[in-house]
N, C-alpha and C positions, 0 to 999 in steps of 0.2 A: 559143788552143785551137781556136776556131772555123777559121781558118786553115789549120794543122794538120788537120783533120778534113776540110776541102775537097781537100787534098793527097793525102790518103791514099785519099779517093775517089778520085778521079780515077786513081792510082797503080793501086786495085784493077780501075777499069774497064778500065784498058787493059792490065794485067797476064794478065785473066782473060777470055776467050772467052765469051759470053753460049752459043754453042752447043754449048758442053761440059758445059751444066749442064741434063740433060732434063728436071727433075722440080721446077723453077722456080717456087715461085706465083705465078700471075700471075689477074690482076681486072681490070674496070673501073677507070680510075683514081681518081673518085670514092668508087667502093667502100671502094680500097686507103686511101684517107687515111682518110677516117673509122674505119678499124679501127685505123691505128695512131694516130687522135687519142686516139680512146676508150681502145687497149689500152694503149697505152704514153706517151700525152701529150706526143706528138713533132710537132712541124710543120716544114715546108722552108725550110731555111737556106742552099742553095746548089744551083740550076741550072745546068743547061748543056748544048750539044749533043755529040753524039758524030759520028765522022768518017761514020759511016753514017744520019747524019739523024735519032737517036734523041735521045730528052733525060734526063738523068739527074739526080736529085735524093737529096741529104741532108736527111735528116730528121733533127733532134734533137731531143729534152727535155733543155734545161740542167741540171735539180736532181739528176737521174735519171741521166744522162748514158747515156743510153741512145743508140743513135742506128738507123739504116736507110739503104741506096742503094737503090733503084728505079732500073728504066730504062723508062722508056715508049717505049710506039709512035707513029708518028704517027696510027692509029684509037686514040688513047687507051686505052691495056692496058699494064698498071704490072706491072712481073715483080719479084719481090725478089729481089737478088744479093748483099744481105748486112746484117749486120746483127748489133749487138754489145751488150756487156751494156746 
């Protein structure tokens, strides 16, 4: 499943344009985690960088199966680009 859920990241980051989405939230990244620790009980299960020097992270809660991708900047500012039950 884990696996799986890294694929499909990855599939959605490079399927989908970060600049086609204006209305994006984006935070501090410390900010961004501790909200989805607290909101949703998700921590990061899988890194990586992007072709444009960005890093992208999944977040899950196993029980919940909740999950989240962020993409941070290199000044550490986490945008959310998605995010599922």
């Amino acid at each position: 499943m884990l696996r799986l859920s890294a694929f499909i990241a990855i599939g959605l980051l490079t399927a989908l344009p970060v600049y086609a989405q204006p209305q994006v939230p984006c935070m501090d990244k410390a900010q961004m985690h501790i909200k989805l620790k607290q909101q949703y009980g998700e921590t990061t299960v899988v890194r990586g960088i992007t072709s444009s020097s960005m890093m992208f992270e999944l977040l899950l809660n196993p029980e919940t199966e909740t999950w989240t991708i962020l993409l941070n900047s290199p000044a550490n500012i986490s945008c959310l680009v998605g995010q599922g039950p």
